[in-house]
ModelCIF file with pLDDT and N, C-alpha, C, O atoms, coordinates in Angstrom:
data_MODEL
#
_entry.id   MODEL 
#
_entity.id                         1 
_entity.type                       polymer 
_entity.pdbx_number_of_molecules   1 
#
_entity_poly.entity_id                      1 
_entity_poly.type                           'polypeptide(L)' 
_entity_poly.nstd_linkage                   no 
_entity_poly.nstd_monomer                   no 
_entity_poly.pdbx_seq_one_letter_code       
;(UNK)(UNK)(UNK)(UNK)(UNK)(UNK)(UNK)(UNK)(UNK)(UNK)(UNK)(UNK)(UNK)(UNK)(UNK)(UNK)
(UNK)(UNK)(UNK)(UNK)(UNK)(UNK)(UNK)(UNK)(UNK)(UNK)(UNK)(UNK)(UNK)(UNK)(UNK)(UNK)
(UNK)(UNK)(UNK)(UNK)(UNK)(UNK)(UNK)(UNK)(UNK)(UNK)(UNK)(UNK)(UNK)(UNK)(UNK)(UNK)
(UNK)(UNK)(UNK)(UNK)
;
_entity_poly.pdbx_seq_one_letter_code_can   XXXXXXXXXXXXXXXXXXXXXXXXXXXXXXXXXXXXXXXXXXXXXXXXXXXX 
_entity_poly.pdbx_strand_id                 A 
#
loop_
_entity_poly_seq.entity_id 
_entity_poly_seq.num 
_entity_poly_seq.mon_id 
_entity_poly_seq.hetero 
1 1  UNK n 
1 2  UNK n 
1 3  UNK n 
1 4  UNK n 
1 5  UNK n 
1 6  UNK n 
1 7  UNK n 
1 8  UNK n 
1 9  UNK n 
1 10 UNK n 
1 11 UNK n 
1 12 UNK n 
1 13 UNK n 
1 14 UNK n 
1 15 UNK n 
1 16 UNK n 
1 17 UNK n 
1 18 UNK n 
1 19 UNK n 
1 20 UNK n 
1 21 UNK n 
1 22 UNK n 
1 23 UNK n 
1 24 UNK n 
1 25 UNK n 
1 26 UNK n 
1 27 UNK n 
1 28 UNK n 
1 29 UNK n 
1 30 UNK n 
1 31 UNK n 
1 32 UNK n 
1 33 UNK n 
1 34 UNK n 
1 35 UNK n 
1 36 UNK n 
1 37 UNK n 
1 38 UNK n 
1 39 UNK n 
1 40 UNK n 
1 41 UNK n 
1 42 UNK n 
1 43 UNK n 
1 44 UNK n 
1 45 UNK n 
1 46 UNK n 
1 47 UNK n 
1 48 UNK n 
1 49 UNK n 
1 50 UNK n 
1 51 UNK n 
1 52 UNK n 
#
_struct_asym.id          A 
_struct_asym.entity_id   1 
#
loop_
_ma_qa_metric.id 
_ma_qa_metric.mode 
_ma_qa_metric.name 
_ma_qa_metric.software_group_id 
_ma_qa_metric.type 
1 global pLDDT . pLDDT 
2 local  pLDDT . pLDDT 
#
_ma_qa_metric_global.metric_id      1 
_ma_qa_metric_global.metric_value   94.38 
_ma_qa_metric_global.model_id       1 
_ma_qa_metric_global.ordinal_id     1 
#
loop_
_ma_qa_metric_local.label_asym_id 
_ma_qa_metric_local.label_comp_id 
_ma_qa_metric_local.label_seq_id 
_ma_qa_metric_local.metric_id 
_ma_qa_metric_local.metric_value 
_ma_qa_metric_local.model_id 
_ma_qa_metric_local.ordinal_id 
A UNK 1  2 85.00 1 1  
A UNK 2  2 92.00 1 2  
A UNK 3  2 92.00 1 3  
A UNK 4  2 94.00 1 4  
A UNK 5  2 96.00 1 5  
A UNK 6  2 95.00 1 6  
A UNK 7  2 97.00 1 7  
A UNK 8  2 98.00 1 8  
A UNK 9  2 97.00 1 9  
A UNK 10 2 97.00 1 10 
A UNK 11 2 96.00 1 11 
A UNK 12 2 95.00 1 12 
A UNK 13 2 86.00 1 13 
A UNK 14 2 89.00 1 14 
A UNK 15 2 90.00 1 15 
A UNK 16 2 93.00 1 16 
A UNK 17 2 93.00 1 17 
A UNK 18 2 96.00 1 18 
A UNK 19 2 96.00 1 19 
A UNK 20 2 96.00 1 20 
A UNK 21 2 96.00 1 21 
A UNK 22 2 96.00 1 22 
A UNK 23 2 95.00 1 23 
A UNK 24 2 96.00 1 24 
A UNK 25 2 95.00 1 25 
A UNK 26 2 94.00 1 26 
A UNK 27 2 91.00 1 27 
A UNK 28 2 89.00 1 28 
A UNK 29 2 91.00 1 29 
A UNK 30 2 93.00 1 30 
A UNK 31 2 95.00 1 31 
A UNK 32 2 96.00 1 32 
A UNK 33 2 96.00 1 33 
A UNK 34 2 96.00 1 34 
A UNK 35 2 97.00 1 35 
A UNK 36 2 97.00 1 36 
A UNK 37 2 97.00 1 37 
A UNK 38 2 96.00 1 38 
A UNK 39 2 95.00 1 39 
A UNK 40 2 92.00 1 40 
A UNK 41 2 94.00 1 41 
A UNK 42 2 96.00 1 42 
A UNK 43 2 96.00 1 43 
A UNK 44 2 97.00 1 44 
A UNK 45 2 97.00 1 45 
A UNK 46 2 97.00 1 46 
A UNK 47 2 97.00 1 47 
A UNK 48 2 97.00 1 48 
A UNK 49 2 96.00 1 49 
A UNK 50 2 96.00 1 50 
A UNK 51 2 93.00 1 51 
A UNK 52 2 86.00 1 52 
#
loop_
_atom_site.group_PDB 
_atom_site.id 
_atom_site.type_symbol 
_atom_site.label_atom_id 
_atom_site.label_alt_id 
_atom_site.label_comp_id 
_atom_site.label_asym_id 
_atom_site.label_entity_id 
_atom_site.label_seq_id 
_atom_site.pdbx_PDB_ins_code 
_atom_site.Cartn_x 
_atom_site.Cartn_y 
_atom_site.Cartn_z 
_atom_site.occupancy 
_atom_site.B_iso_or_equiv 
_atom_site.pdbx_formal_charge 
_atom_site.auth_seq_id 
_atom_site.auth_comp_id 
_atom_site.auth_asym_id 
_atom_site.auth_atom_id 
_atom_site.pdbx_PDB_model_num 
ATOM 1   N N  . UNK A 1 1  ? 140.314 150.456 149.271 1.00 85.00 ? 1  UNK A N  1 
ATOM 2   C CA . UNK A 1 1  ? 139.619 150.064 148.052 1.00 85.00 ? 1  UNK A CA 1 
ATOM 3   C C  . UNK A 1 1  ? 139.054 151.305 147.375 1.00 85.00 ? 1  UNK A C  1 
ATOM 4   O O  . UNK A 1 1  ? 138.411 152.067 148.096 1.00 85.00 ? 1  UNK A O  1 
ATOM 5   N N  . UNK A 1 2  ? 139.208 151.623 146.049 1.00 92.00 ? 2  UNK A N  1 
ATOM 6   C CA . UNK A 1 2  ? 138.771 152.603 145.001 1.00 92.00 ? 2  UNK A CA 1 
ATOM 7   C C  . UNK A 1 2  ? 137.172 151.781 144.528 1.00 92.00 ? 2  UNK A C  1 
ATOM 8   O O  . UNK A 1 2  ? 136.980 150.637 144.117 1.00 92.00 ? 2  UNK A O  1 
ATOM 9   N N  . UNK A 1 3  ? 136.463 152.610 144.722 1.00 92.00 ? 3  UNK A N  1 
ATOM 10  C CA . UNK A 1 3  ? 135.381 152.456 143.634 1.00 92.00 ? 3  UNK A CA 1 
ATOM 11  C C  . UNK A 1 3  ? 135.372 152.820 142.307 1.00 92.00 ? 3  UNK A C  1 
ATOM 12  O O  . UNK A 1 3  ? 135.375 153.956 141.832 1.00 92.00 ? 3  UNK A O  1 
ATOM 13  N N  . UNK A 1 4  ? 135.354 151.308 141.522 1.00 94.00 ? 4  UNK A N  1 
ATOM 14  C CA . UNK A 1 4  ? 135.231 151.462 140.163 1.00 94.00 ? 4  UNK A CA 1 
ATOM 15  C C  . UNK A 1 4  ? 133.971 152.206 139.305 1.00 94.00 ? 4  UNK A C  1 
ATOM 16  O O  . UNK A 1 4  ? 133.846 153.176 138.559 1.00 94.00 ? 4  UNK A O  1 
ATOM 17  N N  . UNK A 1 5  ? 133.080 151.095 139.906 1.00 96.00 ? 5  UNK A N  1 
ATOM 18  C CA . UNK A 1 5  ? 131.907 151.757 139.125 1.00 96.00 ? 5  UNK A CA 1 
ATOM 19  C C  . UNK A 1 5  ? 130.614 151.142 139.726 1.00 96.00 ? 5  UNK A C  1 
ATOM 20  O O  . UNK A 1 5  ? 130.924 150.189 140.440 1.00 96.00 ? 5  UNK A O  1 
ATOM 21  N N  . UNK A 1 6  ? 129.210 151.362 139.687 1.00 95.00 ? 6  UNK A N  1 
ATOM 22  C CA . UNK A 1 6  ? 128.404 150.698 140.008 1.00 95.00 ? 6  UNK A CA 1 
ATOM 23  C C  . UNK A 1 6  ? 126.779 151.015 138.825 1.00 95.00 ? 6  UNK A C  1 
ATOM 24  O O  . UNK A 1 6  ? 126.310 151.957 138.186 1.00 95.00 ? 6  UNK A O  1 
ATOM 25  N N  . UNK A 1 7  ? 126.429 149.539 139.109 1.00 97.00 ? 7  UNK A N  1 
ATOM 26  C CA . UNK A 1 7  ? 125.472 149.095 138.366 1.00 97.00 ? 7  UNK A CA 1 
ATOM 27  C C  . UNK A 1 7  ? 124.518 149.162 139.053 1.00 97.00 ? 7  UNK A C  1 
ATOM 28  O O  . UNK A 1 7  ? 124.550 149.123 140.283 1.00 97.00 ? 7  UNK A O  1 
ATOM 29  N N  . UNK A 1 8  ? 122.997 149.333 138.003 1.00 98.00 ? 8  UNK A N  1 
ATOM 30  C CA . UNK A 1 8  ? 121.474 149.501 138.904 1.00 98.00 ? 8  UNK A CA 1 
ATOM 31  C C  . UNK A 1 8  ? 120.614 148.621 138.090 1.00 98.00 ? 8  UNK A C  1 
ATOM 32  O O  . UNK A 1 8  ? 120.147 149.167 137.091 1.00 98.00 ? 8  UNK A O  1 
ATOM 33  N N  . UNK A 1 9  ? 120.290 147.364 138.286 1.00 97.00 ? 9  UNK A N  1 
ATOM 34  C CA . UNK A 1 9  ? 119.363 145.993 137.791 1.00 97.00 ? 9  UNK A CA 1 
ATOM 35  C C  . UNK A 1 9  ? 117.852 146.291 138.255 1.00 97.00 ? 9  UNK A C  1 
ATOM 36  O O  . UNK A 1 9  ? 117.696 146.413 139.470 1.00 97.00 ? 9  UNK A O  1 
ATOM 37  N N  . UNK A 1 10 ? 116.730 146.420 137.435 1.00 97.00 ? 10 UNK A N  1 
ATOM 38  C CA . UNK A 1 10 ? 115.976 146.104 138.325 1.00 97.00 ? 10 UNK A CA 1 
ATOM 39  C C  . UNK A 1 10 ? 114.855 144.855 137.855 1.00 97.00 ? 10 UNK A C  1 
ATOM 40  O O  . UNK A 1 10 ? 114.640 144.854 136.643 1.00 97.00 ? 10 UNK A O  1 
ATOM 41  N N  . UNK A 1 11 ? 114.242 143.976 138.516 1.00 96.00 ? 11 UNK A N  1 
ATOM 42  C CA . UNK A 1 11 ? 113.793 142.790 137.723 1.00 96.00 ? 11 UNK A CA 1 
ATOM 43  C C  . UNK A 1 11 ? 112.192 142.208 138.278 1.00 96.00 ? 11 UNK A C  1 
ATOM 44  O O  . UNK A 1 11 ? 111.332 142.960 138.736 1.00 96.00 ? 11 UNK A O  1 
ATOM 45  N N  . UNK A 1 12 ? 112.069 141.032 138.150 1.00 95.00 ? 12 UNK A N  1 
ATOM 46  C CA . UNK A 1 12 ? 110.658 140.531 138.950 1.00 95.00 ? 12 UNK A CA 1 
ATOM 47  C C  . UNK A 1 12 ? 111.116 139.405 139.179 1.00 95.00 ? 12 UNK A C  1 
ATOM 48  O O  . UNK A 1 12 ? 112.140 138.912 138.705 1.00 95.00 ? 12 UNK A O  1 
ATOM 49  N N  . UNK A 1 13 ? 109.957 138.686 140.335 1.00 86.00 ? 13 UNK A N  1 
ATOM 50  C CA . UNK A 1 13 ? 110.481 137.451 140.838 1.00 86.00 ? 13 UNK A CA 1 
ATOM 51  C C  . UNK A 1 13 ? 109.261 136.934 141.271 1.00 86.00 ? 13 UNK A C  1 
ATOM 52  O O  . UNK A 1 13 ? 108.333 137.698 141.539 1.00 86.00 ? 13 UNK A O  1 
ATOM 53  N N  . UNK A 1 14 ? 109.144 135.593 141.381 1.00 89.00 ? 14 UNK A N  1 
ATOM 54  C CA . UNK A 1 14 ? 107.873 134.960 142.281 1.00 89.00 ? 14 UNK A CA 1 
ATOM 55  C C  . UNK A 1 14 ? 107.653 134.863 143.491 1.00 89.00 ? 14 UNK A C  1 
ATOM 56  O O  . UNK A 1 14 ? 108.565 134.482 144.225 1.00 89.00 ? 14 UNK A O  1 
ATOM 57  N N  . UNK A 1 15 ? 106.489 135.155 143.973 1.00 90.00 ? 15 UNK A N  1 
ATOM 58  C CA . UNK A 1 15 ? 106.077 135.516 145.054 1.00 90.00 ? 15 UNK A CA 1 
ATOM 59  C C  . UNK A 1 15 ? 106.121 137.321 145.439 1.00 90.00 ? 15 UNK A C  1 
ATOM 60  O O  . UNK A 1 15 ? 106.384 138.228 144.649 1.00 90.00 ? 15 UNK A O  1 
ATOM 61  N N  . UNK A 1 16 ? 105.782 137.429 146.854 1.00 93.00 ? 16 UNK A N  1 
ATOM 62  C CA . UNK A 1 16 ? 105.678 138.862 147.340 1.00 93.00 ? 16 UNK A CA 1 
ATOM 63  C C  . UNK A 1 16 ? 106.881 138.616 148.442 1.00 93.00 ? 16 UNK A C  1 
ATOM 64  O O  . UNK A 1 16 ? 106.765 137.796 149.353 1.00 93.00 ? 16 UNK A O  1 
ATOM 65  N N  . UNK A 1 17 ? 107.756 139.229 148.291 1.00 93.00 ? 17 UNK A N  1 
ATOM 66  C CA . UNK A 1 17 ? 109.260 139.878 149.858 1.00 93.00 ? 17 UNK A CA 1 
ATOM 67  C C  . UNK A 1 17 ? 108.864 141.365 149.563 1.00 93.00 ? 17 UNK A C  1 
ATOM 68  O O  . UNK A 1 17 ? 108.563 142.010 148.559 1.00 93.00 ? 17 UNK A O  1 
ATOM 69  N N  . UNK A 1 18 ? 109.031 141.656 151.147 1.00 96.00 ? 18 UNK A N  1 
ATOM 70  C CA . UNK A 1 18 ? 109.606 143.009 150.957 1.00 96.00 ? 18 UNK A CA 1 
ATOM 71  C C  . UNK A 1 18 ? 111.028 142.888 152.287 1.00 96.00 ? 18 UNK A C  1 
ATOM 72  O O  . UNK A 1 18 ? 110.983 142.299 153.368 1.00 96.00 ? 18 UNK A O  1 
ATOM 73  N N  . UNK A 1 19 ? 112.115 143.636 151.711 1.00 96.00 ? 19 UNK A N  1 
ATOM 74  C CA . UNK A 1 19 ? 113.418 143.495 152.705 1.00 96.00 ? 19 UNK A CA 1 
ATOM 75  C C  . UNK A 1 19 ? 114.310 143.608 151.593 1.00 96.00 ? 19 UNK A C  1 
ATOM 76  O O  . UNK A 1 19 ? 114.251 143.871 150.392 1.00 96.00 ? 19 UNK A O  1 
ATOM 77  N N  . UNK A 1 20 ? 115.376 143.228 152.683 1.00 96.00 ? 20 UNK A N  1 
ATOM 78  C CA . UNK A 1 20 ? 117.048 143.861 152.067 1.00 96.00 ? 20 UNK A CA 1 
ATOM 79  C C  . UNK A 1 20 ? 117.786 142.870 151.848 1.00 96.00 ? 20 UNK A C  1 
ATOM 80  O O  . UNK A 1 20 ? 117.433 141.981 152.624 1.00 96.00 ? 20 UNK A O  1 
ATOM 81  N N  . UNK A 1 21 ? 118.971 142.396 150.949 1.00 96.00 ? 21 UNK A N  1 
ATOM 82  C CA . UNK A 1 21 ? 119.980 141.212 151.307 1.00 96.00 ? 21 UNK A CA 1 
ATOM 83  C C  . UNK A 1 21 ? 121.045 141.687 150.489 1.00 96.00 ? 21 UNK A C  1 
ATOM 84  O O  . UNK A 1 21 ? 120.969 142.323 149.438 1.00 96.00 ? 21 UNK A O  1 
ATOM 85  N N  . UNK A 1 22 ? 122.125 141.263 151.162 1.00 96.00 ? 22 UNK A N  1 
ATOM 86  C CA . UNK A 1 22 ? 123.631 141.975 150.739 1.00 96.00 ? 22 UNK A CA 1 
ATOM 87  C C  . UNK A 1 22 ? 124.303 140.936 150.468 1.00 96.00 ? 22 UNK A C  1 
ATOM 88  O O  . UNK A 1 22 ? 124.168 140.162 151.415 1.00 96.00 ? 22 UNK A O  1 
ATOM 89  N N  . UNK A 1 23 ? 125.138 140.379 149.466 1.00 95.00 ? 23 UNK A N  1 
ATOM 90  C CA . UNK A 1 23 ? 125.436 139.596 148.580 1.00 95.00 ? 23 UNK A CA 1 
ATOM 91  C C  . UNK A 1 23 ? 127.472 140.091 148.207 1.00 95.00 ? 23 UNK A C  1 
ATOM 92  O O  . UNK A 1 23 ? 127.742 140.729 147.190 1.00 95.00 ? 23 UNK A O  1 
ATOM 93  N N  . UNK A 1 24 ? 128.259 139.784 148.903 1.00 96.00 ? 24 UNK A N  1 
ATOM 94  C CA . UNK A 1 24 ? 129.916 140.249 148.826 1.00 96.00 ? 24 UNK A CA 1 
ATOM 95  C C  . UNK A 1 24 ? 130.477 138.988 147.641 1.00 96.00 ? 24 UNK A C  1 
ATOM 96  O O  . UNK A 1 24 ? 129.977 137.884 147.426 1.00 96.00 ? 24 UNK A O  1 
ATOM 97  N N  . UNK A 1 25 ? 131.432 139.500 147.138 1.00 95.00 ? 25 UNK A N  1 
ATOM 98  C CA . UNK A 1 25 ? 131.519 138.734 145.951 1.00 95.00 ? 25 UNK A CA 1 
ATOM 99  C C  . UNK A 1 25 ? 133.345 139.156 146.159 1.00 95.00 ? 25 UNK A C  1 
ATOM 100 O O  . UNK A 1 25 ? 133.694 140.316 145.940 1.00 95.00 ? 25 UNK A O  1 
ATOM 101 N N  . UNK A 1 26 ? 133.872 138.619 146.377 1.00 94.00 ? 26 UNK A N  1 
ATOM 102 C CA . UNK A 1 26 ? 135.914 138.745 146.434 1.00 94.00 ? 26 UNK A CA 1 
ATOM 103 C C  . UNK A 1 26 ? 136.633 137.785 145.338 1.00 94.00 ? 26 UNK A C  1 
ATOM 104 O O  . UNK A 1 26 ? 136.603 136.558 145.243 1.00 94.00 ? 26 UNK A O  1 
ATOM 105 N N  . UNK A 1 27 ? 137.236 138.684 144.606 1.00 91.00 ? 27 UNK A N  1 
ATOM 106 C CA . UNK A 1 27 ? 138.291 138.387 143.691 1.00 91.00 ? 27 UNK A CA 1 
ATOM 107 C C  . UNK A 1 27 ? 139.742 138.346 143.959 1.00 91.00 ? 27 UNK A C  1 
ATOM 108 O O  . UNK A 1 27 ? 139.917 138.754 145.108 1.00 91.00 ? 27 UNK A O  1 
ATOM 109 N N  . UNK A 1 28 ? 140.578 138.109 143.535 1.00 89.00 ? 28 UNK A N  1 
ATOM 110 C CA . UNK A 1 28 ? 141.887 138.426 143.784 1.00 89.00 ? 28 UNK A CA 1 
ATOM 111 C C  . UNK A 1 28 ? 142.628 140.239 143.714 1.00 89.00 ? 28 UNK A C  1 
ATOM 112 O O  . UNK A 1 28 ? 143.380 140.804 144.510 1.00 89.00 ? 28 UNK A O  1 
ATOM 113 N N  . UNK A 1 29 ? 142.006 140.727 142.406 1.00 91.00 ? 29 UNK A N  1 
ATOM 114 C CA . UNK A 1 29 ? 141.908 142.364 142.239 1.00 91.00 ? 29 UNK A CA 1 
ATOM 115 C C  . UNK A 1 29 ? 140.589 142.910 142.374 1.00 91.00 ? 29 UNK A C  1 
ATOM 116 O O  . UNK A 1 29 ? 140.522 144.134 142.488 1.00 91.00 ? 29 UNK A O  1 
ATOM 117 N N  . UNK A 1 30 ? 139.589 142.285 142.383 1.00 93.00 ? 30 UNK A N  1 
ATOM 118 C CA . UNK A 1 30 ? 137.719 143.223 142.470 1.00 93.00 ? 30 UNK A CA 1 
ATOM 119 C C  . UNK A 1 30 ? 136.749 142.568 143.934 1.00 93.00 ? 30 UNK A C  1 
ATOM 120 O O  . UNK A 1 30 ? 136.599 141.415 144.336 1.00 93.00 ? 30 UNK A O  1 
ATOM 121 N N  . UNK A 1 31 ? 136.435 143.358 144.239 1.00 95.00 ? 31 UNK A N  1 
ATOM 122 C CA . UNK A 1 31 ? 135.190 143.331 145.632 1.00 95.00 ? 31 UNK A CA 1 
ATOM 123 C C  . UNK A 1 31 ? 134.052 143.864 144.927 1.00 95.00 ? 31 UNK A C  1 
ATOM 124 O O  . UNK A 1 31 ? 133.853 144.968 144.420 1.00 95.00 ? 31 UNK A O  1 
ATOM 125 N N  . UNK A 1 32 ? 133.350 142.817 145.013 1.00 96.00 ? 32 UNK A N  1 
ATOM 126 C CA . UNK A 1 32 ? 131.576 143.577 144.598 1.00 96.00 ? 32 UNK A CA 1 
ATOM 127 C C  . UNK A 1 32 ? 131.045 143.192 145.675 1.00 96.00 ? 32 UNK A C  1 
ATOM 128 O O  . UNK A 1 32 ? 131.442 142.306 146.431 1.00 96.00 ? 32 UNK A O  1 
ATOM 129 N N  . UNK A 1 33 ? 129.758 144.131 145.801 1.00 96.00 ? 33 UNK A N  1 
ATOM 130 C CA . UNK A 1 33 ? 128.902 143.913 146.443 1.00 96.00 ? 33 UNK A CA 1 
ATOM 131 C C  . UNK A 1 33 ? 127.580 144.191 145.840 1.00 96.00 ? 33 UNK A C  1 
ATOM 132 O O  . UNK A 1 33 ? 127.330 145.278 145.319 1.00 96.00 ? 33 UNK A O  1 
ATOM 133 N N  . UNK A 1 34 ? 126.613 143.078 145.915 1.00 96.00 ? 34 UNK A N  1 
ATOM 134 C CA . UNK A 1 34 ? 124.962 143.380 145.527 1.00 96.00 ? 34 UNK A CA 1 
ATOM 135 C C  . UNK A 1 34 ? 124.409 143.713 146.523 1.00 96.00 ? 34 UNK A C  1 
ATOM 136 O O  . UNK A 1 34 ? 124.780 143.429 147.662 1.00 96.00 ? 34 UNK A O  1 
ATOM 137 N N  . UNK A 1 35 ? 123.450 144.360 146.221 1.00 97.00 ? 35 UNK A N  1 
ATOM 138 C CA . UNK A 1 35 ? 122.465 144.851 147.611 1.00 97.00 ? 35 UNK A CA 1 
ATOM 139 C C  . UNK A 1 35 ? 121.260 144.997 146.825 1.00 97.00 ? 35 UNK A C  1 
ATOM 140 O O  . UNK A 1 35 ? 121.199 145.939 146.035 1.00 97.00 ? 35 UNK A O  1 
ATOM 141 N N  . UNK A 1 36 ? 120.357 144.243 146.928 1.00 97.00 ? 36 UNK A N  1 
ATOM 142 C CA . UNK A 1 36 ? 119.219 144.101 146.768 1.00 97.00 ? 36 UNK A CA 1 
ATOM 143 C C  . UNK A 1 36 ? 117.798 143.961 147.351 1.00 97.00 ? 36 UNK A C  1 
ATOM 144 O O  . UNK A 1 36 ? 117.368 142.866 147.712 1.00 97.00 ? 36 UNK A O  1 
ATOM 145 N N  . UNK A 1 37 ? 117.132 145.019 147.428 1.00 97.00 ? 37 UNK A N  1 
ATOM 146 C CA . UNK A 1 37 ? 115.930 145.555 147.490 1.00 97.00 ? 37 UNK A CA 1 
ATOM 147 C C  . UNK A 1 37 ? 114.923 144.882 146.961 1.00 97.00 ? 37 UNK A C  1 
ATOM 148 O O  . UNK A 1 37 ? 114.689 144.747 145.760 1.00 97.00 ? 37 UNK A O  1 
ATOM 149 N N  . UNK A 1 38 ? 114.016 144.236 148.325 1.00 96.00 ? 38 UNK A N  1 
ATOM 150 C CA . UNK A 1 38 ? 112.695 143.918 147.235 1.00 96.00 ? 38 UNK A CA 1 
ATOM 151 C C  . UNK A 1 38 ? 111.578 144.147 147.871 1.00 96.00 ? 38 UNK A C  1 
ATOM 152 O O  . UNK A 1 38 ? 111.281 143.786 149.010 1.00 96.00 ? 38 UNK A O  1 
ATOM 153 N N  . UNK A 1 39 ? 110.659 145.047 146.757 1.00 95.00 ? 39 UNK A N  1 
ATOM 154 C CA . UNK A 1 39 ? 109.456 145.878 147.222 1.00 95.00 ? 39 UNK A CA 1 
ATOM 155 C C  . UNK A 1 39 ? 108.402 144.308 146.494 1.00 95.00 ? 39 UNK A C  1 
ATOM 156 O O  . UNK A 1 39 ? 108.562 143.659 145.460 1.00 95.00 ? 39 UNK A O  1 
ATOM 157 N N  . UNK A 1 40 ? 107.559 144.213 147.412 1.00 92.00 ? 40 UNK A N  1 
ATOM 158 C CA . UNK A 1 40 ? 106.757 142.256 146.348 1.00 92.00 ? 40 UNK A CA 1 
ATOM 159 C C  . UNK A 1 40 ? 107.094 141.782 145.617 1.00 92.00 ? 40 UNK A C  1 
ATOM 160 O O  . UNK A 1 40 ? 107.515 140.664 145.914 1.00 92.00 ? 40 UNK A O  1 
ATOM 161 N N  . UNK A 1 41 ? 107.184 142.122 144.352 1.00 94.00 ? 41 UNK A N  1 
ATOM 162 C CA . UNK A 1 41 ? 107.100 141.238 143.510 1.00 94.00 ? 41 UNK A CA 1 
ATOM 163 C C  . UNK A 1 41 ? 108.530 141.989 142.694 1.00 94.00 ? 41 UNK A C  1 
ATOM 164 O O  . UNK A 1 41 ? 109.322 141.403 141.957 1.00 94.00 ? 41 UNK A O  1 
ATOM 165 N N  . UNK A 1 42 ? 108.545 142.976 142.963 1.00 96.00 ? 42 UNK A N  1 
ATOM 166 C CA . UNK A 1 42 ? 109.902 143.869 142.038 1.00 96.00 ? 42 UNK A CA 1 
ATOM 167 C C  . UNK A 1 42 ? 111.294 143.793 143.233 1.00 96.00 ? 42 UNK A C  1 
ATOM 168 O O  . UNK A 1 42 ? 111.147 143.886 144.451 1.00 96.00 ? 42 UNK A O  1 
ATOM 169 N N  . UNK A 1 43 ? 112.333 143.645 142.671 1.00 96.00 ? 43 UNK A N  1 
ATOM 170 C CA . UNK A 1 43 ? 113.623 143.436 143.290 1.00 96.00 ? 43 UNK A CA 1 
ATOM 171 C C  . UNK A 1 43 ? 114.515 144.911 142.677 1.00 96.00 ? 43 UNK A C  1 
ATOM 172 O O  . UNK A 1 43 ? 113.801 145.575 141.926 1.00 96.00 ? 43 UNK A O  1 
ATOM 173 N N  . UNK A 1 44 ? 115.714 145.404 142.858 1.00 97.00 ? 44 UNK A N  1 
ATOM 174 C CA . UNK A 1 44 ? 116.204 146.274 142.542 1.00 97.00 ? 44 UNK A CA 1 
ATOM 175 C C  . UNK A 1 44 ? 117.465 146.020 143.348 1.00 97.00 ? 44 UNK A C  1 
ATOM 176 O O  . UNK A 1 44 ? 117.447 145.926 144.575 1.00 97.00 ? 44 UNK A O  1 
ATOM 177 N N  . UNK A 1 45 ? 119.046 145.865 142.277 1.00 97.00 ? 45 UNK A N  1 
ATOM 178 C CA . UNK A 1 45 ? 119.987 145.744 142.627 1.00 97.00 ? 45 UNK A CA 1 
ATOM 179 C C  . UNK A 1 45 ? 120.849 146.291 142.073 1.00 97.00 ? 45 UNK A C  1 
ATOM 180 O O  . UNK A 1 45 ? 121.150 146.527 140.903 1.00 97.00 ? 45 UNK A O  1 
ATOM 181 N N  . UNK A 1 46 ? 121.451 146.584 143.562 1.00 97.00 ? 46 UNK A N  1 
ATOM 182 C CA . UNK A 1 46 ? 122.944 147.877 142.985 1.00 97.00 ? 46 UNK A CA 1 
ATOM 183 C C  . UNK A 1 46 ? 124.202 147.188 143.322 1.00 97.00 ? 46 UNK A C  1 
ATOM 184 O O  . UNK A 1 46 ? 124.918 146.894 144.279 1.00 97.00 ? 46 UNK A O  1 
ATOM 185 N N  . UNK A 1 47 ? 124.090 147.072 141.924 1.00 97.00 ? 47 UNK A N  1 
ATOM 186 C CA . UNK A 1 47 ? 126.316 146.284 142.385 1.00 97.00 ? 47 UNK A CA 1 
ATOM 187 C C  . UNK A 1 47 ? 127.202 147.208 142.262 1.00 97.00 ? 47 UNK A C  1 
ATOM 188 O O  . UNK A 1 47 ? 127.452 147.743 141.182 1.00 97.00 ? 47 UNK A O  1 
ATOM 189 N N  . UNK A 1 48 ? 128.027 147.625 143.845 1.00 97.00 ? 48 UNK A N  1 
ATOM 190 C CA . UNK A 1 48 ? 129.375 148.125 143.525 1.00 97.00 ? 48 UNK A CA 1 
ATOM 191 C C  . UNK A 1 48 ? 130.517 147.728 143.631 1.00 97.00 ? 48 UNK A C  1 
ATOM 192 O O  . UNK A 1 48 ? 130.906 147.232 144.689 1.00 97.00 ? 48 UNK A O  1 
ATOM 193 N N  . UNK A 1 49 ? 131.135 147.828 142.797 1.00 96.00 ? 49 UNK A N  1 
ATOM 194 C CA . UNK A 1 49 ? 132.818 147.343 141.852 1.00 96.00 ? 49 UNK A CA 1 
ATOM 195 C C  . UNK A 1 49 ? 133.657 148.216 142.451 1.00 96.00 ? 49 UNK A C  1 
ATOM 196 O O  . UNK A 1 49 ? 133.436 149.406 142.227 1.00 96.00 ? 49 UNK A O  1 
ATOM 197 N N  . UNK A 1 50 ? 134.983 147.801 143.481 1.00 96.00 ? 50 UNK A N  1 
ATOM 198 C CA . UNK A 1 50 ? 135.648 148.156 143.948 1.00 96.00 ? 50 UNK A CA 1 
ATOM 199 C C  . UNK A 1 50 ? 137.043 147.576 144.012 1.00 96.00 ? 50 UNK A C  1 
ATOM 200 O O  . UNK A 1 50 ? 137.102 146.565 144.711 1.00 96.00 ? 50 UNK A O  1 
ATOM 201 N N  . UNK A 1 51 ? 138.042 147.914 143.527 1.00 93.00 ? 51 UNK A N  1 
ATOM 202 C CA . UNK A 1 51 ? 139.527 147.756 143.080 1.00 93.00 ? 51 UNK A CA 1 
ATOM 203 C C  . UNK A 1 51 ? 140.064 147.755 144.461 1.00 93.00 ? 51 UNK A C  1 
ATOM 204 O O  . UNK A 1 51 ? 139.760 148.562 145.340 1.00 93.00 ? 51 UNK A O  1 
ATOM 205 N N  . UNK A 1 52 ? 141.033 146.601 144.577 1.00 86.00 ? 52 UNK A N  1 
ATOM 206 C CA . UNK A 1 52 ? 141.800 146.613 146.039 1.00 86.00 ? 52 UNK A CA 1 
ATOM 207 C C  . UNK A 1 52 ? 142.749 147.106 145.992 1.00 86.00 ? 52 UNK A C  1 
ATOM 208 O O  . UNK A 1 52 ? 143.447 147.200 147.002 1.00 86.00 ? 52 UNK A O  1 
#
């Protein structure tokens, strides 16, 4: 798999997490993956786009 490209989101949410969660997403031609970070109340997610 080639890496296409990757994206950096960052947002808010209700309540307080802090931790990690990884999120795979399969297409027929694209693999993403989210990985998202959340420090309390702020989340931060990096999707990378990868060509099979």
């Amino acid at each position: 798999m080639k890496l296409l490209r990757y994206e950096v989101k960052v947002g808010f949410f209700k309540g307080i997490l802090f931790g990690v969660r990884h999120y795979p997403f399969e297409d027929e031609q694209i693999y993403e993956e989210d990985i998202v970070i959340y420090f309390g109340i702020f989340q931060l997610v990096i999707t990378k786009i990868y060509r099979k």
